[in-house]
N, C-alpha and C positions, 0 to 999 in steps of 0.2 A: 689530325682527324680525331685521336681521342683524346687529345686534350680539348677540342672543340665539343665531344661527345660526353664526357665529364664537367665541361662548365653548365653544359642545357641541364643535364640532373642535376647538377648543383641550385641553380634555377628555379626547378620543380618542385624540387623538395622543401628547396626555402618560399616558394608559392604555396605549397601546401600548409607550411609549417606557420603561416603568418597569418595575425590576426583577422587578417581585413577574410581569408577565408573561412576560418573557424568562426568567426562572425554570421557568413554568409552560409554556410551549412548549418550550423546551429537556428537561424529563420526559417530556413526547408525544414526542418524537422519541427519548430514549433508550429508550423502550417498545416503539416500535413497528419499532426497531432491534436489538434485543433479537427480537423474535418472528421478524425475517427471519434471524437465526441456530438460531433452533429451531426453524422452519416448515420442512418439506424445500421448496429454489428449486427452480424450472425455469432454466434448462437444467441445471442442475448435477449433476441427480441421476435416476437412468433413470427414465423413463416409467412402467416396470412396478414399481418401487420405492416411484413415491409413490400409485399403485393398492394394492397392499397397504399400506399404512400407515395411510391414510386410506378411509373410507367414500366410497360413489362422492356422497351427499347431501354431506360434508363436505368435500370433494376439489373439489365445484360451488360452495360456499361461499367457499372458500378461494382458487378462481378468479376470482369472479366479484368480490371487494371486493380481489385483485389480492395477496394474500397470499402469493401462491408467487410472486411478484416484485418482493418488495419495495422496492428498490431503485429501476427502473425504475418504479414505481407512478404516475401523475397524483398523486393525493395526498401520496404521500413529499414529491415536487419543493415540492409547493405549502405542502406543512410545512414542507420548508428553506426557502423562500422569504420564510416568515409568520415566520420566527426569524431571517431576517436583516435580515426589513426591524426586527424590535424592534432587534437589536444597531445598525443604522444610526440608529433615532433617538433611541435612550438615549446614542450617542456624539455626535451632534448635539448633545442637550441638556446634557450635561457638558464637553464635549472646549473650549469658547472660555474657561471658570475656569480648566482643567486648561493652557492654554494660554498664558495669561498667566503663568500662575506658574512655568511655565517660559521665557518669553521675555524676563520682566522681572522676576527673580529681588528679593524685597525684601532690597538694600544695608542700607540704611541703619538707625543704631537711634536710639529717642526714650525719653524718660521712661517712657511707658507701654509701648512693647515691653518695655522693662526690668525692668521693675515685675513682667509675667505669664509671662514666660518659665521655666519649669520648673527649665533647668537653664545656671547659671549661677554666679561667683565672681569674689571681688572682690579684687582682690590692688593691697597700695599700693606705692606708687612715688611719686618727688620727679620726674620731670621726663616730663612727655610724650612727647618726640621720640623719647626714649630708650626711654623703653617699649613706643611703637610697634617701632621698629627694633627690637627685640629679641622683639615678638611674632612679627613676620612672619620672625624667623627661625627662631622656632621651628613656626612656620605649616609652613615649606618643608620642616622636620627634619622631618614627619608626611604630608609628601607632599599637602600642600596649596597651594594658587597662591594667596597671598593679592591683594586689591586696595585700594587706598586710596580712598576714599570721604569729599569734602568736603561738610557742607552746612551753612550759617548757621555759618561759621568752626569749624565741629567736624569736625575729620578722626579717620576709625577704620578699620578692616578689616576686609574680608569675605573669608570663602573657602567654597569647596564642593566638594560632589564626587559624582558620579555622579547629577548632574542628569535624565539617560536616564530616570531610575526613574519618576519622575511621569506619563513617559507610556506604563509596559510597559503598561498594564491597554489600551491603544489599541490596541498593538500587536497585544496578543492578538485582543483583538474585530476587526484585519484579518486575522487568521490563520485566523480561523472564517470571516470570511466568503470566503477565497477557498476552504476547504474543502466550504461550502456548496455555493458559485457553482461550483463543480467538479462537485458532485453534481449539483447542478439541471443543468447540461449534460449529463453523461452520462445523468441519467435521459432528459431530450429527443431527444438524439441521440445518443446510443451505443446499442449492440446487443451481444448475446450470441446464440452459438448452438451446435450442433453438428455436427462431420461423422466420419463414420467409413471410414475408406482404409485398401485393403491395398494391398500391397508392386507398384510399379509402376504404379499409377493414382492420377490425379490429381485437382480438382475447382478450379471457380470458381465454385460456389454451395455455401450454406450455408441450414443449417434453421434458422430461428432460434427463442426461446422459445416466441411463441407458434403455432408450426409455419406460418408464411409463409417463402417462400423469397426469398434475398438472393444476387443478384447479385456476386462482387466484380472488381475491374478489374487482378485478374489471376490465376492458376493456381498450386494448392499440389500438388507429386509428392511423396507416400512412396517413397522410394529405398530404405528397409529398416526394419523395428522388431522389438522383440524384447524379452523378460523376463530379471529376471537373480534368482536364486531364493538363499533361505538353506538351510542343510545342512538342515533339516526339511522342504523341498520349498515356503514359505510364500515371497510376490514378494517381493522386497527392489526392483529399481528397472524400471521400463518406459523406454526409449527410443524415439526412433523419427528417421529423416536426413527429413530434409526438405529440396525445392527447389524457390524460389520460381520460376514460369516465366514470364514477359510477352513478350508481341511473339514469339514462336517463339524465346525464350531464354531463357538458366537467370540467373537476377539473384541469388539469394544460397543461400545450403547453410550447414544448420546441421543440429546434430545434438541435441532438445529432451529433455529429465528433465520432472519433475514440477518445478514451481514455476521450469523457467528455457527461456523462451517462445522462438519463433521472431517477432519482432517485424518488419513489415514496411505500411509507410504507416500505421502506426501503429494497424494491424490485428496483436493477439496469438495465437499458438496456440498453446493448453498442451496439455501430455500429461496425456490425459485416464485414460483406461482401455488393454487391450489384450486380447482373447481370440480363440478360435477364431472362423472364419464359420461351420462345419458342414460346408463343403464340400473337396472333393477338392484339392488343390492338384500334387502330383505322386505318379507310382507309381515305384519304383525295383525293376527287374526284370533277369534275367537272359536274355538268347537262347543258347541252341546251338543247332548242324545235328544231325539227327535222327542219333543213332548215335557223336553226336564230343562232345568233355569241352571244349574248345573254345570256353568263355561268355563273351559278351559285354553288359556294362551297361547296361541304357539309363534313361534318366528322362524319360519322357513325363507329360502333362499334358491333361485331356480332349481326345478332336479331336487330339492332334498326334501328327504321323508320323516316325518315324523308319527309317533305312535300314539293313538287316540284310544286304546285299549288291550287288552293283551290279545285280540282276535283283529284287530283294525288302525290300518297305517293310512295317512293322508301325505299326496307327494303335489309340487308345486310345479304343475307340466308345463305349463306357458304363462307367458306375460307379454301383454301387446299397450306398451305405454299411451298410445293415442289408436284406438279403436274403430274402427267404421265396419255395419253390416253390411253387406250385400253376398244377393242368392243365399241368404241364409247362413253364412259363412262371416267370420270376424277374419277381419284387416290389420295389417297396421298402416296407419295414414302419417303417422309422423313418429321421431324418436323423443319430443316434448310429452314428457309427464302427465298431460293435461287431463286426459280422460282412457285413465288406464280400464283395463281388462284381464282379470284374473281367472286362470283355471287352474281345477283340484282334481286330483283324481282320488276317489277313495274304497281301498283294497278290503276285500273279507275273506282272511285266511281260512273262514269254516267253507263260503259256499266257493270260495274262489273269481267271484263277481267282481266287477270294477266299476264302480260308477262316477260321471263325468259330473260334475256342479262349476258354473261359473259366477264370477263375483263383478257387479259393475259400480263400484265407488263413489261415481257421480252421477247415480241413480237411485242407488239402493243399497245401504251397509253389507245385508245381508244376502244369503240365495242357496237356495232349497233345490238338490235335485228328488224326486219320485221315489229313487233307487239307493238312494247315500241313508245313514241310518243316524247320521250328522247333520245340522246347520252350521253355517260358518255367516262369521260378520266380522267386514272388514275395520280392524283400530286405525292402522299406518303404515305407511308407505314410506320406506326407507332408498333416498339412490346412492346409490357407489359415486366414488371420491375419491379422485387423485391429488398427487401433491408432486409439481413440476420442482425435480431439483437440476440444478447446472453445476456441470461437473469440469472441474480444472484441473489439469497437472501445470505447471510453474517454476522447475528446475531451477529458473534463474531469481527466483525473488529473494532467495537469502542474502544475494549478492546485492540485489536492487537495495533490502534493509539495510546492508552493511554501508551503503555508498549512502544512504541518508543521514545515516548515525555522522559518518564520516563526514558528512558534508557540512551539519551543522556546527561540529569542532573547528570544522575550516572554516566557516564563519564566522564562528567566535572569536576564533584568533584574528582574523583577517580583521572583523570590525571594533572590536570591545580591546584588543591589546596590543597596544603602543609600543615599538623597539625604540628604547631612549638610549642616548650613550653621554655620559659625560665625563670630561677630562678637568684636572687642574695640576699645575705646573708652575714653578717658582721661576720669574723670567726675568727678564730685567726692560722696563718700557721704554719708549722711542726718548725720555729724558733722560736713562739712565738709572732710575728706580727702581728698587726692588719692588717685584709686585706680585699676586698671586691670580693666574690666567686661569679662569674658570668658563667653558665653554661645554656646549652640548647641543644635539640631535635628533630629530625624532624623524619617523617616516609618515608620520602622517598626527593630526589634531594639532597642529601649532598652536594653536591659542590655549589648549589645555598643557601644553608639553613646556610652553614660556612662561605658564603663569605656575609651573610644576618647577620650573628653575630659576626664577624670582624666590620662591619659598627657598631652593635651597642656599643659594646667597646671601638670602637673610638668617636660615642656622648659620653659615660660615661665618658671616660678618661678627655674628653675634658669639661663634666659638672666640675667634680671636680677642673679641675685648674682653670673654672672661679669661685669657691667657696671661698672666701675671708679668709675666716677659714682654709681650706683645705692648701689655697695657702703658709699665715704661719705659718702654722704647717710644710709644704714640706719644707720650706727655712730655719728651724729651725732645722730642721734635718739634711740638708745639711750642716750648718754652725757646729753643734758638730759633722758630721762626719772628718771635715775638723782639 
């Protein structure tokens, strides 16, 4: 029974650990990676955006199996999780062959290496020592390191190169998994969200995706934002200053674009969006004294007062952006700009009087009350303006960087660098000839790797004939064959 019950795990674990599943998990995840770029996300994408796009039955669908956040999902994490434990045990079950053969390279050659070796050639020679020394110097002419290798009185050479290569395929598989392990933390513990600031207020909470509010452990001020438009009036770039505030001080000031973040405890805020609030932001208005040409500027903001003489303040009591009378009485009919409605009120500290003047813009500049001892006329109308930033924490993207950096090493090696190996060996051929066995290996580019060992046959060939020994010994042979 448990040796029945240890062969079934034996089983599972080499099912798990095998290609054809790390395959098939690796699909699931580019699928379902795939649908979080064509599914509109939360936070990324306004509220009322992914309302029309999606049916409200579809939109609860797409909620509730976590769709609109895919990334963050419980199941994403647990799908990287289920793909890295196969990458960890398919590495497992190869990486101790893959190991040895890099640790304890095969030196040495025998009859039967000989014998099955692909690609190999047989060049004679009269005296061993000499052919050695003259292989291994053309070993070095090729930029190889050769080594000497005794065994059972046969000394021959080995050389190699770019050994690394046997284990890129490992490399890669750490590069995915720190990419993984990146994700799976950020799915756990990172967060996304948004906030939207205008000019001068600040905030240390944020909305996050699925509309719960986050605390953070210190304060973001919009100092200014603004649009910068191309000649057809279309945004070319949104800005916005930002300053970080903690403890009742300012800790860093940056000024953010689109894709280049205010980064801070390793909390991001991109530039999201930026448009109007709807609301009033300032009036820019003219005073004179009733009868004198004599105007002066002001720019008030709801509520605030300004001083038209040292007896006499003007304050900015209401604003009704879209206006309509009735009974006598001003409306507002809508929160569009269109046909604003301004009132003043203006104070006289001698009699203590207050009088009321209002201002209609798209009627008339100016407006006189009876009682005010001012005219006013309207310049411009300034609205308030927010700047939508998205705010990330991301724990796991150092790891995500590092598994890239990694990755593309392990494909450097895996593609660009060849492990070669080659041997030569003073033997004696199927006539009885002395000869000199030049053979070699590669794991991958054969056609580069034989035309890489054609060249070095041709140094060899060519050491020996300049070898003074070699050369009459050849012409010596030549002459009793003759």
């Amino acid at each position: 029974m448990a040796a029945s019950l240890q062969s079934r795990a034996r089983r599972f674990w080499q099912t798990l650990g095998s290609v054809r599943t790390g395959i098939i998990v690796l699909i699931a995840v580019v699928i379902v990676s795939a649908a979080g770029t064509i599914i509109l996300q939360r936070p990324l994408t306004d509220p009322d955006e992914i309302q029309r796009a999606y049916s409200p039955g579809m939109l609860h669908f797409l909620d509730r199996f976590g769709l609109t956040d895919v990334f963050h999902a419980w199941w994403f994490a647990a799908l990287l999780s289920l793909l890295s434990l196969t990458i960890i045990l398919a590495s497992i079950q190869r990486f101790p062959t893959a190991w040895r053969f890099f640790s304890r390279p095969y030196r040495r050659t025998d009859s039967h290496f000989r014998a099955v070796l692909p690609v190999q050639k047989q060049i004679p020679i009269s005296d061993s020592h000499q052919s050695l020394a003259a292989a291994e110097s053309a070993f070095r002419s090729m930029g190889l390191k050769p080594q000497r290798v005794t065994d059972h009185d046969e000394t021959s050479l080995f050389a190699e190169k770019n050994r690394l290569s046997v284990l890129a395929v490992y490399i890669v598989h750490a590069s995915l998994l720190l990419i993984f392990i990146g994700g799976i933390i950020d799915a756990i513990y990172g967060y996304s969200g948004f906030v939207a600031l205008t000019p001068g207020k600040s905030i240390s909470t944020i909305e996050l995706r699925d509309g719960t509010k986050k605390n953070l452990p210190f304060a973001v001020r919009c100092d200014g934002a603004g649009q910068e438009n191309y000649a057809d009036g279309s945004p070319k770039r949104w800005w916005s200053k930002l300053a970080v505030v903690a403890d009742n001080r300012e800790i860093q000031q940056k000024e953010i674009v689109v894709n280049d973040p205010l980064v801070y405890r390793g909390i991001r805020f991109y530039q999201a969006s930026f448009g109007p609030t709807g609301q009033m932001d300032k009036v820019v208005l003219t005073a004179a004294p009733v009868g004198s040409a004599n105007a002066k500027e002001l720019s008030l903001g709801l509520n605030e007062t300004a001083q038209l003489d040292p007896d006499t303040t003007v304050r900015l009591s209401r604003f009704v952006p879209d206006f309509v009378v009735r009974d006598n009485e001003i409306y507002t009919r809508s929160n569009s700009p269109d046909n604003p409605a301004i009132e003043l009120e203006i104070t006289s500290a001698k009699t203590g009087k207050v009088a009321k003047a209002w201002i209609f813009p798209a009627y008339a500049n100016g407006s006189q009350s009876k009682e005010s001892p001012y005219t006013f006329e309207f310049r411009d109308l300034k609205m308030g303006y927010f700047t939508g930033l998205q705010v990330s924490h991301e724990p796991g993207q150092w790891l995500v960087w590092a598994g890239c950096l990694l990755m593309g090493v392990g494909l450097f090696v895996a593609f660009y660098l060849v492990h070669m190996r080659f041997w030569a060996v003073p033997v004696l051929d199927a006539k009885g000839r002395l000869v000199l066995w030049v053979g070699g290996a590669a794991n991958k580019n054969r056609e580069v790797f034989e035309e890489r060992f054609r060249k070095l046959t041709e140094k060899l060939e060519q050491a020996l004939k300049n070898n003074p020994q070699e050369s009459r010994e050849e012409e010596r042979e030549a002459t009793l064959a003759v």
